[in-house]
C-alpha positions as CSV (number, residue, x, y, z in Angstrom):
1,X,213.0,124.7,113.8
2,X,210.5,127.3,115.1
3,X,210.2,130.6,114.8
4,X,212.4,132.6,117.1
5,X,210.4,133.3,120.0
6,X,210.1,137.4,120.3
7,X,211.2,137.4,124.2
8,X,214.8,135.8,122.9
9,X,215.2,139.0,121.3
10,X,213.7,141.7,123.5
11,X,217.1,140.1,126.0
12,X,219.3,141.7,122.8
13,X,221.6,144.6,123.8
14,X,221.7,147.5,122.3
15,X,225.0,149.6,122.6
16,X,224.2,152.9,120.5
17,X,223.7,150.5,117.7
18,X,223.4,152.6,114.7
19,X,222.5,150.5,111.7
20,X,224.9,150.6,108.9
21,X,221.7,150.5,106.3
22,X,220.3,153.3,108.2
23,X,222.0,155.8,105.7
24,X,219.7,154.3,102.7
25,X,216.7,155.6,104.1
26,X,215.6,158.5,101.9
27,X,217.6,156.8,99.1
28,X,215.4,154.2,97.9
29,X,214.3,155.8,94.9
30,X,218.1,157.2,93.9
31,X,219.6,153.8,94.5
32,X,216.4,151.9,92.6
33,X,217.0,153.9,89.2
34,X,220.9,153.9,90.1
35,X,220.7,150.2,90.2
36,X,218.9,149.9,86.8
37,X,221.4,152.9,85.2
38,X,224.9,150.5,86.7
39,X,223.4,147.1,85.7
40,X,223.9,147.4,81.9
41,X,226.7,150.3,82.1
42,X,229.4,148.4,83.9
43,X,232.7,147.6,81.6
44,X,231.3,145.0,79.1
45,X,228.8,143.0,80.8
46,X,226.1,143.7,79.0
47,X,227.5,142.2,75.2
48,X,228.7,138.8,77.6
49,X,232.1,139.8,77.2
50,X,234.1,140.9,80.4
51,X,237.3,142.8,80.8
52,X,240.6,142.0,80.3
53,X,241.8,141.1,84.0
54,X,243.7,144.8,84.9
55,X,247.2,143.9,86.2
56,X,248.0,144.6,89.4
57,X,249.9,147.9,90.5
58,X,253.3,147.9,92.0
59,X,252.9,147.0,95.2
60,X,254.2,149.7,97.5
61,X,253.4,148.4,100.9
62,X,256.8,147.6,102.0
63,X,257.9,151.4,101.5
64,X,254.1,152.9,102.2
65,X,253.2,152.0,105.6
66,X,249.5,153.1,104.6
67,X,246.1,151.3,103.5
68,X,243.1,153.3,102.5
69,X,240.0,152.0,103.6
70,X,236.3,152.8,102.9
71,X,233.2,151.6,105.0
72,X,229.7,152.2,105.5
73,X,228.9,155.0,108.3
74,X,228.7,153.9,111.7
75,X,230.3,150.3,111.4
76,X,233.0,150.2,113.4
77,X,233.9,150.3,117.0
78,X,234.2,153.7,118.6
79,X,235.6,155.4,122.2
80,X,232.7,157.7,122.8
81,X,234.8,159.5,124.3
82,X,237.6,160.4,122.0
83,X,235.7,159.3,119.0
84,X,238.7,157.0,117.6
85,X,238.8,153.6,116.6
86,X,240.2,151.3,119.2
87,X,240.5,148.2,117.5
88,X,241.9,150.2,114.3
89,X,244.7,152.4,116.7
90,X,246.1,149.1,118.1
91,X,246.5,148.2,114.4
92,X,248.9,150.7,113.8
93,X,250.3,150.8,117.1
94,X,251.2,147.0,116.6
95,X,252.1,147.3,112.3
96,X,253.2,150.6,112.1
97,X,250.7,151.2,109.1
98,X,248.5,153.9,109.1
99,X,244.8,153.5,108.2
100,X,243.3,156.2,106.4
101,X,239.6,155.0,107.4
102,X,236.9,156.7,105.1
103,X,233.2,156.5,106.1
104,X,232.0,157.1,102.4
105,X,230.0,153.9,101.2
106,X,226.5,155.2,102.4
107,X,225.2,152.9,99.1
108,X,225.9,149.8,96.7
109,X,224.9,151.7,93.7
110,X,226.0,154.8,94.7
111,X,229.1,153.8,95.7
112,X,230.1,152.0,92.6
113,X,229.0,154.5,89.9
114,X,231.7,156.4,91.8
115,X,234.3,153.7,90.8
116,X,233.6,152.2,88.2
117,X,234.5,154.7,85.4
118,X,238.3,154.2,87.4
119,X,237.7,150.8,86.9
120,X,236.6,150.0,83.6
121,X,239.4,152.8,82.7
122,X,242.3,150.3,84.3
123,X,242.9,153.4,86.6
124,X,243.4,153.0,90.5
125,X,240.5,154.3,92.5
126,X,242.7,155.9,95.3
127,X,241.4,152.9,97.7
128,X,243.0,149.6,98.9
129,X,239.6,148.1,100.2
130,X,236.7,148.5,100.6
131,X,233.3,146.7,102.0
132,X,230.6,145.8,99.8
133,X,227.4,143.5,100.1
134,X,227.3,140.5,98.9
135,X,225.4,141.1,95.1
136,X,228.0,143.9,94.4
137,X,231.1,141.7,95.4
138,X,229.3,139.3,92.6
139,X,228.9,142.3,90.3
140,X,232.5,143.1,91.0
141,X,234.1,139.7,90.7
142,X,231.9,139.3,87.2
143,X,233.0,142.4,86.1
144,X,237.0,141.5,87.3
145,X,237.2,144.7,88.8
146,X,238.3,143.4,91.9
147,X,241.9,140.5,92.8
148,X,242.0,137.8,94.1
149,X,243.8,137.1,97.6
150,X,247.7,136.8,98.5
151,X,246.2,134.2,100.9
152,X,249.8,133.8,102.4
153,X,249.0,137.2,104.2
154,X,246.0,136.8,105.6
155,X,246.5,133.2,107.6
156,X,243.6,133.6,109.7
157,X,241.4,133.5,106.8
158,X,240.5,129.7,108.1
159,X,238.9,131.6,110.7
160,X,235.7,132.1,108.6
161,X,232.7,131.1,109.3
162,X,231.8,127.5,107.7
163,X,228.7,128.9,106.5
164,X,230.0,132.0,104.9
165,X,232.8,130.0,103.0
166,X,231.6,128.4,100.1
167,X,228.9,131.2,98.9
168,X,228.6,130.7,95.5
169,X,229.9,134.1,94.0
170,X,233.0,133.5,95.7
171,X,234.1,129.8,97.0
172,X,236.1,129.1,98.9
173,X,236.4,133.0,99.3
174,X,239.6,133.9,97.4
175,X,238.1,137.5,96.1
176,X,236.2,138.6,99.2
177,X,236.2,137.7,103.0
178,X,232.7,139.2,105.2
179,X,233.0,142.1,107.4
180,X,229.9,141.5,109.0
181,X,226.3,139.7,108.7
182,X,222.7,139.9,109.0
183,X,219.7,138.0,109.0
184,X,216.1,139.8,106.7
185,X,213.3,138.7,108.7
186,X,210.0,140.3,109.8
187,X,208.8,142.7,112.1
188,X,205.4,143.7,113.9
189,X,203.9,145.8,116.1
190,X,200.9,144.2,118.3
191,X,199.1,147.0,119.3
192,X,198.4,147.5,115.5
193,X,198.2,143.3,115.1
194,X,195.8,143.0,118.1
195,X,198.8,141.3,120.2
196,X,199.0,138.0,116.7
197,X,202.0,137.5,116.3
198,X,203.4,137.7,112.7
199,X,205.7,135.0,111.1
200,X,205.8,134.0,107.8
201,X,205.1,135.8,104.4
202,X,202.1,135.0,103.9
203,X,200.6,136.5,106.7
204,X,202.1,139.9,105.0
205,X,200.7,139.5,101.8
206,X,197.2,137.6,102.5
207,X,196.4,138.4,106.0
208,X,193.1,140.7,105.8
209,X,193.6,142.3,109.3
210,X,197.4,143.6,108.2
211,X,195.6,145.0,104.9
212,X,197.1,148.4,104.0
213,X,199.5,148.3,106.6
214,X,202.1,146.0,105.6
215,X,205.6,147.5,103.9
216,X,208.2,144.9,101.9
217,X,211.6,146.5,101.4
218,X,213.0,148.1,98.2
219,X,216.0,145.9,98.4
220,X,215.2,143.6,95.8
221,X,217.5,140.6,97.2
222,X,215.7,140.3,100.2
223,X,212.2,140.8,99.0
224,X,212.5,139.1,96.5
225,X,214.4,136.5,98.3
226,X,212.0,136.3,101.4
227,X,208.7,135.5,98.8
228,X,210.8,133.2,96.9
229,X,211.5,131.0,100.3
230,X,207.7,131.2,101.4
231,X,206.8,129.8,97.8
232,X,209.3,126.8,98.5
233,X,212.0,127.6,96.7
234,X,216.1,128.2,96.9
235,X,217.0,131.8,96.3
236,X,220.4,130.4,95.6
237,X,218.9,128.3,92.7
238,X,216.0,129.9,91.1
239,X,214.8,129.9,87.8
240,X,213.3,133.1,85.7
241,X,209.7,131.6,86.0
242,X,210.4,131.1,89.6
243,X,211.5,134.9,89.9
244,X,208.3,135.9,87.7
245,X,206.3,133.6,90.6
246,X,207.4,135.9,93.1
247,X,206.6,138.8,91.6
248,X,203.2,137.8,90.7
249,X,202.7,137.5,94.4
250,X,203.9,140.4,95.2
251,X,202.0,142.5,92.8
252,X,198.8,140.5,93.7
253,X,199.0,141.9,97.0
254,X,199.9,145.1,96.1
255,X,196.6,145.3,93.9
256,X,194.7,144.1,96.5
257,X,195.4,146.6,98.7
258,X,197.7,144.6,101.2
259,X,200.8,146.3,100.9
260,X,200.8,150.1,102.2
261,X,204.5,150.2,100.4
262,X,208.2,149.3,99.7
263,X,210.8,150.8,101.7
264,X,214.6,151.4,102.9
265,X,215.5,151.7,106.1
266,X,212.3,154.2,106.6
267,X,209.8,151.4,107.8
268,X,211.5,151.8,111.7
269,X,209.3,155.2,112.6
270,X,205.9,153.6,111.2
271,X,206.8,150.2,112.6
272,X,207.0,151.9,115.8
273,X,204.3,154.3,115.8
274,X,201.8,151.5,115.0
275,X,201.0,153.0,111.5
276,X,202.9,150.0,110.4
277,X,201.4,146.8,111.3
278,X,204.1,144.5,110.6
279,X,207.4,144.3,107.6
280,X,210.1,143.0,106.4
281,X,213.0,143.9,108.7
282,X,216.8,144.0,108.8
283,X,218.3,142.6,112.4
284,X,220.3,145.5,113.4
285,X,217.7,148.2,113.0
286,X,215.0,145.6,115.1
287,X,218.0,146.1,118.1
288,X,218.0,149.6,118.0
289,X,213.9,149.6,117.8
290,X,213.2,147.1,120.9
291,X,215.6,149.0,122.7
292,X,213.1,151.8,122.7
293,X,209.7,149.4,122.5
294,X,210.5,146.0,123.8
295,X,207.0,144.8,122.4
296,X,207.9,145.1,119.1
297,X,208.1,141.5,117.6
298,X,210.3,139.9,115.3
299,X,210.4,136.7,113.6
300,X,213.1,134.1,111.6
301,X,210.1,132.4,109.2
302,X,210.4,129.1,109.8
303,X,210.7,128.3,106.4
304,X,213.4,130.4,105.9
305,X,215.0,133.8,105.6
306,X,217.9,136.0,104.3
307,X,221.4,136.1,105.2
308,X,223.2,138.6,103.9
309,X,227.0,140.1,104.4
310,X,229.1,142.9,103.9
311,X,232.7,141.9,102.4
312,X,235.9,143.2,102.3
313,X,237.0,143.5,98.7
314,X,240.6,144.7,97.1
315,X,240.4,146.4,94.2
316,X,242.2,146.3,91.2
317,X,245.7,148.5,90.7
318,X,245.3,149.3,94.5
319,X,248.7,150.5,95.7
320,X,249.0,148.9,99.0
321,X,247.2,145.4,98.5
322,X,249.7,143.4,100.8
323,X,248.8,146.4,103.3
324,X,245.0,145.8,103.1
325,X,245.2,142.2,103.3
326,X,247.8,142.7,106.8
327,X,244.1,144.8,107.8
328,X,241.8,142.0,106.6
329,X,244.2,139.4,108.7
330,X,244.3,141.3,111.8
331,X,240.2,141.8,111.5
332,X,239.8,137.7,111.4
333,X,241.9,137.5,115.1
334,X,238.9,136.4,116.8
335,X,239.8,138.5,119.7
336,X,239.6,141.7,117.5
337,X,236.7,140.9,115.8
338,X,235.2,140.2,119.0
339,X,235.7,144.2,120.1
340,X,234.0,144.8,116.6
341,X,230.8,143.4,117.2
342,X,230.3,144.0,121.1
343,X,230.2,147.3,119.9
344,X,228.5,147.3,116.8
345,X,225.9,143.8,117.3
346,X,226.0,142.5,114.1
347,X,226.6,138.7,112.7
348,X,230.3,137.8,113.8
349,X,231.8,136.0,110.6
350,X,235.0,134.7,112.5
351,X,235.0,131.7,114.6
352,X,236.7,132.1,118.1
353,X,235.0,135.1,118.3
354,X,231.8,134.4,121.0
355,X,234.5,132.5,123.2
356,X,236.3,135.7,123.8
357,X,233.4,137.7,124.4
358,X,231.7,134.7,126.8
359,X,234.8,135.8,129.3
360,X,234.6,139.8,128.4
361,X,231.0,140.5,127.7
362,X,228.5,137.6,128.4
363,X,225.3,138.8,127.6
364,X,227.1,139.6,124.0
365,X,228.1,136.4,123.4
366,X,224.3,135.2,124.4
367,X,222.9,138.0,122.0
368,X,221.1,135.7,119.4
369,X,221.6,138.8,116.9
370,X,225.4,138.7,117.2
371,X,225.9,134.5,117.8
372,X,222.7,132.8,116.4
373,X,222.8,129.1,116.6
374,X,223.5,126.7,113.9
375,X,220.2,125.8,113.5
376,X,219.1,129.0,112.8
377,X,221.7,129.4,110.2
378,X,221.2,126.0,108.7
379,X,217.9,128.0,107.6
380,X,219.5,130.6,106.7
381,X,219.7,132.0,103.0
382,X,221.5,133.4,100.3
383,X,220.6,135.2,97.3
384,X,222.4,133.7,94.3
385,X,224.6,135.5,91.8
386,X,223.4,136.7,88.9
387,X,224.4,137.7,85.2
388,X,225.0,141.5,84.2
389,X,221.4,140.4,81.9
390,X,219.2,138.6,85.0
391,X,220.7,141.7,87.2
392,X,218.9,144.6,84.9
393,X,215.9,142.4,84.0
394,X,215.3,141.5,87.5
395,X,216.0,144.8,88.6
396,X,213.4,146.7,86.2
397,X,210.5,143.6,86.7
398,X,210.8,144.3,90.8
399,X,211.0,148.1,90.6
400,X,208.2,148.0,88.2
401,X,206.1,146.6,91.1
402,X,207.8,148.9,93.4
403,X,206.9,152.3,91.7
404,X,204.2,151.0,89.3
């Protein structure tokens, strides 16, 4: 496979696409020393002993025609005009269960220092689901903070994605299903590149003429991830030396002057000002940034890159878990999931979904952001689960680099 050619995704479409990992920027530093503080605090992780599994709470969805939902900002489809959810109003038109949808997960960490105490306590968090990415669902599932599926209520779970399936936190996905995807890949500006185009790591972290204006990303999973695949190995298999490999890369750039530094979501204004020669880059915020400056260039490495998703999760001693799994159903109808992403232009994890958009929106259904062909995918990566112990030594080696 080659390396995406940047004129495939100058032809993206963007449709008031507001990231959902734009809230992060700004919170970088909160959520690094968050993630350290939740790594060794969560229930009993850090001795090697779980929690007892929390029973489940008396179901009440046959009597409670309600499911409370929490989301990341911005992530769902939206009437600019009367500012509802169209997709989640023909829900309860159709079920008669109200959605009480709560844009309050601006962050991983954030998010579950928030929850966790209710957790760990065997006390409901006053939420039937809720979407997390894909190293918290681990965390969660590891932690059994979160149940498994009443698959006889959501039939259309067959609908996911083959490649999504068998991730190995959560085969055959029986705890977790994805709400949407995205690809971590890189991003440059030619006028500050001299028109060279930029397309694997290593031109980031050796290339002289990038030197002092290159930017990795905070996120550990994909940095980390993103250096691990240029060095030739699996991110879903790698060993603590390998990890320590990485990381000697990194910080050997770093000294040398090569990295200008690690961000959130806060490399798109330097990226497109030309302060920022070229970075590691999350899909969704490249759509919103070639809308504005279609020369902006953006690469799939050709050795390999990061796939990450966001999943729906049901936590334990939620109240109306027959409820959120009726929601999780109706969100795996292609058709529906189709109006999701023609508005929001992420990676659709439901099969069926680009033939209903071919006949309602065809330039959607070509966007290589929202449909991207199996071989892209076959190269296509994901970061493996890790113990509560790799978690916070990982976590403190990389952040070491990052505010060292």
């Amino acid at each position: 496979m080659s390396s995406q050619d940047p004129s495939v995704y100058q032809a993206a479409l963007a449709r008031g696409l507001v990231s959902r990992r734009t809230v992060m920027a700004g919170m970088a530093g909160v959520s690094a020393v968050a993630a350290l503080a939740a790594c060794g605090s969560a229930g009993k992780s850090t001795s090697g002993a779980a929690p007892a599994r929390v029973k489940a709470a008396t179901d009440m969805s046959a009597t409670e025609k309600v499911v409370n939902w929490s989301n990341w900002p911005s992530y769902m489809d939206v009437n600019t005009t009367t500012k509802n959810h169209p997709t989640l109003d023909a829900f309860s038109k159709k079920t008669g269960i109200k959605v009480n949808y709560t844009e309050d997960y601006n962050d991983n960490n954030e998010f579950y220092a928030k929850v966790r105490p209710l957790l760990a306590a065997g006390a409901d968090t006053g939420r039937d689901m809720w979407v997390s990415t894909d190293w918290m669902v681990a965390r969660l599932i590891r932690e059994n903070f979160v149940q498994k599926f009443d698959l006889a209520n959501i039939p259309n779970h067959s609908n996911v994605e083959d490649a999504l399936l068998n991730v190995l936190y959560d085969k055959g996905r029986l705890y977790s299903l994805p709400w949407q995807s995205g690809f971590t890949g890189i991003a440059w500006n030619p006028k500050s590149t001299g028109g060279k185009k930029i397309e694997t790591v290593d031109q980031l972290l050796t290339d002289p003429k990038l030197k002092g204006k290159v930017t990795l990303l905070t996120e550990m999973h994909d940095t980390i991830g993103l250096v691990l695949i240029a060095m030739g190995k699996d991110p879903a298999s790698f060993t603590d030396a390998d990890f320590d490999a990485a990381c000697a890369e990194i910080q050997k750039a770093k000294d040398a002057g090569q990295i200008k530094g690690f961000t959130g979501n806060d490399y798109t204004k330097p990226l497109a000002s030309g302060d920022t020669a070229a970075c590691m880059a999350w899909t969704g915020d490249v759509v919103q940034l070639k809308a504005d400056n279609p020369t902006l260039g953006y690469a799939l490495p050709t050795a390999g890159f990061m796939y990450w998703s966001d999943n729906f999760v049901i936590p334990n001693l939620a109240k109306h878990k027959k409820n959120a799994e009726t929601v999780i159903n109706y969100y795996y109808d292609p058709a529906v999931m189709a109006q999701v992403v023609d508005y929001v232009n992420y990676i659709s994890p439901v099969k069926g979904s680009k033939a209903v958009l071919l006949k309602s929106d065809p330039a959607a259904a070509s966007n290589p952001l929202i449909f991207p062909s199996p071989e892209v995918i076959a190269h296509a990566k994901i970061f493996r689960p890790l113990t509560a112990a790799e978690e916070t030594k990982y976590n403190r080696k990389f952040q070491a680099i990052v505010t060292g």
